[in-house]
KOLDO-232904 format. One record per residue (C-alpha): x, y, z; residue number from 1; residue in one letter. Coordinates in Angstrom, 2 decimals. Last residue first. Example, Ala and Ser with C-alpha at 12.3 -4.5 7.8 and 13.67 -1.06 7.14 Angstrom:
2
u:13.67 | v:-1.06 | w:7.14 | num:2 | residu:S
u:12.30 | v:-4.50 | w:7.80 | num:1 | residu:A
END
This chain:
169
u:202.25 | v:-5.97 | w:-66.96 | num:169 | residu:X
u:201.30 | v:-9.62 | w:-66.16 | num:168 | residu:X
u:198.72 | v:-11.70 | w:-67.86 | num:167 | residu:X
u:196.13 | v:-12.55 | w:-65.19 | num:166 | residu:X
u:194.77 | v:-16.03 | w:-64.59 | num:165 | residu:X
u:191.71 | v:-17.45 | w:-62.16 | num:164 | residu:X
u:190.93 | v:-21.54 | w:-62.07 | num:163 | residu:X
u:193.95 | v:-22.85 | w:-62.80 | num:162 | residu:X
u:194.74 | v:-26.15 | w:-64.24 | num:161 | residu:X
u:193.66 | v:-28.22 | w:-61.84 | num:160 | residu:X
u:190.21 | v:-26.18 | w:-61.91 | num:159 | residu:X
u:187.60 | v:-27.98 | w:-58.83 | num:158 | residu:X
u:191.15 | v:-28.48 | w:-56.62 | num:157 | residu:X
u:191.95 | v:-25.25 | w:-56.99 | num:156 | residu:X
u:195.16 | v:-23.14 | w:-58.74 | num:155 | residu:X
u:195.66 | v:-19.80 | w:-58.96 | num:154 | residu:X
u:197.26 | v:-18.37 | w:-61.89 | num:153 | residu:X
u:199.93 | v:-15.66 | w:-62.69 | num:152 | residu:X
u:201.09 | v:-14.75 | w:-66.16 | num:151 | residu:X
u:204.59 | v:-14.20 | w:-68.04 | num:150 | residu:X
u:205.47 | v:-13.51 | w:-71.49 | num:149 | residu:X
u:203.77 | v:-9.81 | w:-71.36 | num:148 | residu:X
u:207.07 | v:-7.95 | w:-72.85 | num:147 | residu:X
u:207.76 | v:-6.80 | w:-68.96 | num:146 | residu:X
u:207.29 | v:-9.55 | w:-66.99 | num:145 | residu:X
u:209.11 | v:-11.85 | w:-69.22 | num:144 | residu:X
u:212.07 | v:-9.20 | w:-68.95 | num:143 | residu:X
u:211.49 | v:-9.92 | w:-65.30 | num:142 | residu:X
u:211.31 | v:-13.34 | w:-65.51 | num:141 | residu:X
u:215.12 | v:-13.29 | w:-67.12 | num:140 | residu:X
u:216.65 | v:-10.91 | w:-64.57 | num:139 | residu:X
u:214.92 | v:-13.00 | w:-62.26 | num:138 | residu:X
u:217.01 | v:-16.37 | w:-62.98 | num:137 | residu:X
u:216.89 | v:-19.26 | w:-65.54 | num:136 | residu:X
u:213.98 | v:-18.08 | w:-67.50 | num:135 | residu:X
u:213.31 | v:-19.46 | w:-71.08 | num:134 | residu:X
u:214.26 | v:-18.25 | w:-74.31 | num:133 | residu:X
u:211.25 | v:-18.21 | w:-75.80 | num:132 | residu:X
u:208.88 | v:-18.98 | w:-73.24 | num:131 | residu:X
u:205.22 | v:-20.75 | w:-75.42 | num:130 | residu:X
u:207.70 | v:-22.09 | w:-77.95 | num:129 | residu:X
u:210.03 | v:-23.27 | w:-75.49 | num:128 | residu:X
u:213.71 | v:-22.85 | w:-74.15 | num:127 | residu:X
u:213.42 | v:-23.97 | w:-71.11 | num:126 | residu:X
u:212.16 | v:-22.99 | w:-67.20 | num:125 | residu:X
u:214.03 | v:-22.83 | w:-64.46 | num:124 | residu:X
u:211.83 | v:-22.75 | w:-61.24 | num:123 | residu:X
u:213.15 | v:-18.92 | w:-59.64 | num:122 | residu:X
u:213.73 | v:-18.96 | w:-55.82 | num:121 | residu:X
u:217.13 | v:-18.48 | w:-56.06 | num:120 | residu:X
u:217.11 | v:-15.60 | w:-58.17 | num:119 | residu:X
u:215.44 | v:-13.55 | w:-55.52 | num:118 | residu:X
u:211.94 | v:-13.77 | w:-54.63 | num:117 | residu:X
u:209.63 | v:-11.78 | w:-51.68 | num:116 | residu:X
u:206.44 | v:-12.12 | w:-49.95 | num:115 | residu:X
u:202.91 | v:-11.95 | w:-49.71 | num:114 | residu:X
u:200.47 | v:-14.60 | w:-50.32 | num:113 | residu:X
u:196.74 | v:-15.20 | w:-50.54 | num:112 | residu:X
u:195.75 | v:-11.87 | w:-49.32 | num:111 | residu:X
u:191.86 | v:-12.09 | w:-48.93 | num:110 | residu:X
u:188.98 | v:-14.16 | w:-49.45 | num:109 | residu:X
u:188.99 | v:-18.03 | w:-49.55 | num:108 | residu:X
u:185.93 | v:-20.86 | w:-49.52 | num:107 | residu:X
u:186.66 | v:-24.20 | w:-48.68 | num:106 | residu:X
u:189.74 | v:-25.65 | w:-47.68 | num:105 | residu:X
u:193.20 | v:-23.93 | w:-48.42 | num:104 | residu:X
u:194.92 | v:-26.92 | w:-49.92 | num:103 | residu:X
u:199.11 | v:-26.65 | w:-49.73 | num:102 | residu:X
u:200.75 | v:-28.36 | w:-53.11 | num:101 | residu:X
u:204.42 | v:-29.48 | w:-52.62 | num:100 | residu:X
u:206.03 | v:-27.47 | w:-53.59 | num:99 | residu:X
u:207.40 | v:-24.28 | w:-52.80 | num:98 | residu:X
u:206.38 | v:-20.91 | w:-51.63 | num:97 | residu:X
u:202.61 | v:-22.28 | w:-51.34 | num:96 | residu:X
u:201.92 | v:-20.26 | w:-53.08 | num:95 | residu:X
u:204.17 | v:-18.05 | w:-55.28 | num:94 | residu:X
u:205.48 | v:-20.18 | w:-56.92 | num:93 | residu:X
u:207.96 | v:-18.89 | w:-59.65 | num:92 | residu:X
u:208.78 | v:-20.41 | w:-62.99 | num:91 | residu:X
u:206.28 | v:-22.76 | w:-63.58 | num:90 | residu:X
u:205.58 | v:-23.61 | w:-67.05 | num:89 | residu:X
u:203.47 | v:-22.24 | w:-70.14 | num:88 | residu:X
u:200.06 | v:-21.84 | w:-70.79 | num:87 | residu:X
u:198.94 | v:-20.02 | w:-74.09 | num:86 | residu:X
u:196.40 | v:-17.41 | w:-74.02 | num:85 | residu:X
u:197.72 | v:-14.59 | w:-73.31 | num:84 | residu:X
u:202.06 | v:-14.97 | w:-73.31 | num:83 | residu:X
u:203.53 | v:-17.83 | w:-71.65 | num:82 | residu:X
u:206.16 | v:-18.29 | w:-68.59 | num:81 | residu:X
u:204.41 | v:-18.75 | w:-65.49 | num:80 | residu:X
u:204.32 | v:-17.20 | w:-62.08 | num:79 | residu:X
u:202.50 | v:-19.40 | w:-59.53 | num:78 | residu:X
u:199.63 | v:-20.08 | w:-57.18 | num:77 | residu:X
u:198.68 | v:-23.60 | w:-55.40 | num:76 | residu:X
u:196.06 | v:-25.68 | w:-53.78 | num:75 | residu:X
u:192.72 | v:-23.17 | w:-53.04 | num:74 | residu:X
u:189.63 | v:-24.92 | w:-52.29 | num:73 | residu:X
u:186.93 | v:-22.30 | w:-52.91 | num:72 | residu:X
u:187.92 | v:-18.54 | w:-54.53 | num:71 | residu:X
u:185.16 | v:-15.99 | w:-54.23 | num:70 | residu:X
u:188.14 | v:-13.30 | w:-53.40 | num:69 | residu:X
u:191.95 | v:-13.76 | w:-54.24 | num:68 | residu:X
u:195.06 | v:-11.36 | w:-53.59 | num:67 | residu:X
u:198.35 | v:-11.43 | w:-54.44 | num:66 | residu:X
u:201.21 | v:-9.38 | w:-53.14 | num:65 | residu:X
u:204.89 | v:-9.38 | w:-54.45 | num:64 | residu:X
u:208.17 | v:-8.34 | w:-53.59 | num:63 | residu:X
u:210.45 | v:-8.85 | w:-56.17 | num:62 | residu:X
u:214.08 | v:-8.42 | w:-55.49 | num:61 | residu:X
u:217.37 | v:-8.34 | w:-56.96 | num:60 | residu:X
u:216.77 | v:-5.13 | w:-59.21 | num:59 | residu:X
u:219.11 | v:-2.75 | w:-57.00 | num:58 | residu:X
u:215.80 | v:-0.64 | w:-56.41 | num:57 | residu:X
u:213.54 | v:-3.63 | w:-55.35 | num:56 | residu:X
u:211.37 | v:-4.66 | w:-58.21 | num:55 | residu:X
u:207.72 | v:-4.15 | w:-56.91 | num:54 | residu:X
u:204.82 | v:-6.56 | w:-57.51 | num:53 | residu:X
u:201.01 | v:-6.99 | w:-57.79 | num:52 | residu:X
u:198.83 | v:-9.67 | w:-57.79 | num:51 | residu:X
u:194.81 | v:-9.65 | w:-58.54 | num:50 | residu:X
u:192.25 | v:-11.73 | w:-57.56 | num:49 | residu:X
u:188.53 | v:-12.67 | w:-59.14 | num:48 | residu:X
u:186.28 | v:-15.94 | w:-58.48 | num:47 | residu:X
u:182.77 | v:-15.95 | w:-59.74 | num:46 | residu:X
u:183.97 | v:-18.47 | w:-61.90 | num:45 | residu:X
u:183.34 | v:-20.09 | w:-65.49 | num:44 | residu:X
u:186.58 | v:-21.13 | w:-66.32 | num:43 | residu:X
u:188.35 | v:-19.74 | w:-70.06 | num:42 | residu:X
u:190.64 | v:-22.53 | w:-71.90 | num:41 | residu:X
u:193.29 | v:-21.15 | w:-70.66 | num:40 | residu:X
u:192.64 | v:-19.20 | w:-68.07 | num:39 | residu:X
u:191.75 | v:-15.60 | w:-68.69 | num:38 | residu:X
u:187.81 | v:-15.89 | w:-68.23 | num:37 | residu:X
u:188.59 | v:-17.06 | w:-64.96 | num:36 | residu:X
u:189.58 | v:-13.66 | w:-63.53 | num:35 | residu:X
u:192.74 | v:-12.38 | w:-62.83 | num:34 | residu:X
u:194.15 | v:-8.57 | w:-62.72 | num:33 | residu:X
u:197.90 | v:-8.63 | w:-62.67 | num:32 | residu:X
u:200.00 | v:-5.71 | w:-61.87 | num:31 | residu:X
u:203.84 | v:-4.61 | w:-62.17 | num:30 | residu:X
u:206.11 | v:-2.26 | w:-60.45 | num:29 | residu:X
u:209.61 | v:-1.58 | w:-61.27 | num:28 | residu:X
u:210.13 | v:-0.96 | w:-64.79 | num:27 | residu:X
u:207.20 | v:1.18 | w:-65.31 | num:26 | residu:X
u:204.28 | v:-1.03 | w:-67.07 | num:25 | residu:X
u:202.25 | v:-0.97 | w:-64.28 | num:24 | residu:X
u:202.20 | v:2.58 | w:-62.23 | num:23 | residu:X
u:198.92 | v:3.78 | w:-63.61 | num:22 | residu:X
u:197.42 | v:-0.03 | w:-63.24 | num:21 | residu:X
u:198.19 | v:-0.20 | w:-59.62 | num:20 | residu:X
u:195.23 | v:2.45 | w:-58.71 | num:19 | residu:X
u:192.88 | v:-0.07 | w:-61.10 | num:18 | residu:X
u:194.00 | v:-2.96 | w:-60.08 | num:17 | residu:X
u:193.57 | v:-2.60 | w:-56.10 | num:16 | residu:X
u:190.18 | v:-0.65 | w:-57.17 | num:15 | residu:X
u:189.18 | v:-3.84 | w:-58.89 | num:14 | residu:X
u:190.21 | v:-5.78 | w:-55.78 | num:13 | residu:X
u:188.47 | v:-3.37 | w:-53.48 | num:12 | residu:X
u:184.96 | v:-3.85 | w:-55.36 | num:11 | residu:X
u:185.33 | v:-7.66 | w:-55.44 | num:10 | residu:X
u:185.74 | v:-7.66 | w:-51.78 | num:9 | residu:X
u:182.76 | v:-4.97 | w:-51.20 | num:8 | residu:X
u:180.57 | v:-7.26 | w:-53.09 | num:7 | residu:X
u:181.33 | v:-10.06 | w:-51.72 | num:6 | residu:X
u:180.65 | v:-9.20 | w:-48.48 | num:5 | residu:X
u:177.18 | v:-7.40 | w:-49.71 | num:4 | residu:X
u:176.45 | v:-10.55 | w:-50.67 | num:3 | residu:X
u:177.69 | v:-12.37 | w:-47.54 | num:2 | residu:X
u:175.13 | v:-10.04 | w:-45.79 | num:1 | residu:X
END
């Protein structure tokens, strides 16, 4: 039975992706498929999630969903600024909504967080290699966002660093 559970979970994620993915790209709504063979290095994980977002009309406001299956110990998931295969900084959390860390213990399946940022929830990030020109405020995430410079991970006590990543787009 939890077999078939998983199954059915991993199965709606993909199709969560894969009915997002027409629309991602547009300059409102963006996707994220994650697996552990993103992360940087790659994490051997049955884990999978994907996160999706909508630019409100006026462009002050991302909403944003994100969903995790086969995911154990959950602490933390952000926004960061990097393109594939690089890891960059914090620019938006998107759980907890803030720091500190908030463990999720044992195992996880479902919508992680939902919500919505503004400016004033961006994490300033500088002027780096891996974020050129940094992010100060959402206009400047969402151009991120939209050349592939940004990437959400979820974090977990077994994989510090982030044990499922998807490059935004």
């Amino acid at each position: 039975m939890f077999h078939s559970l998983v199954l059915k979970v991993t199965v709606a994620l993909f199709a969560v992706a894969i009915v997002a993915a027409p629309v991602a790209g547009a300059d409102n709504r963006f996707v994220a498929p994650m697996s552990g063979g993103q992360e940087n290095p790659p994490v051997d994980t049955n884990a999978t999630g994907v996160a999706t977002f909508k630019l409100s009309s006026d462009g002050t406001e991302l909403s944003f969903r994100l969903i995790a299956a086969n995911i154990e110990n959950v602490l933390m998931a952000h926004i960061h600024c990097a393109p594939t295969g690089v890891n960059g900084s914090i620019a938006l959390w998107l759980y907890p909504d803030a720091p500190p860390p908030a463990l999720i213990p044992g195992r996880f399946q479902g919508v992680l967080a939902t919500g919505t940022a503004t400016s004033a929830q961006i994490t300033p990030v500088a002027d780096t290699a891996a974020c050129p020109g940094g992010v100060a405020d959402l206009d400047d995430l969402l151009e991120k966002m939209r050349t592939g410079g940004a990437y959400v991970n979820v974090h977990t006590s077994q994989f510090g660093g982030g044990e499922i990543r998807g490059q935004i787009h």
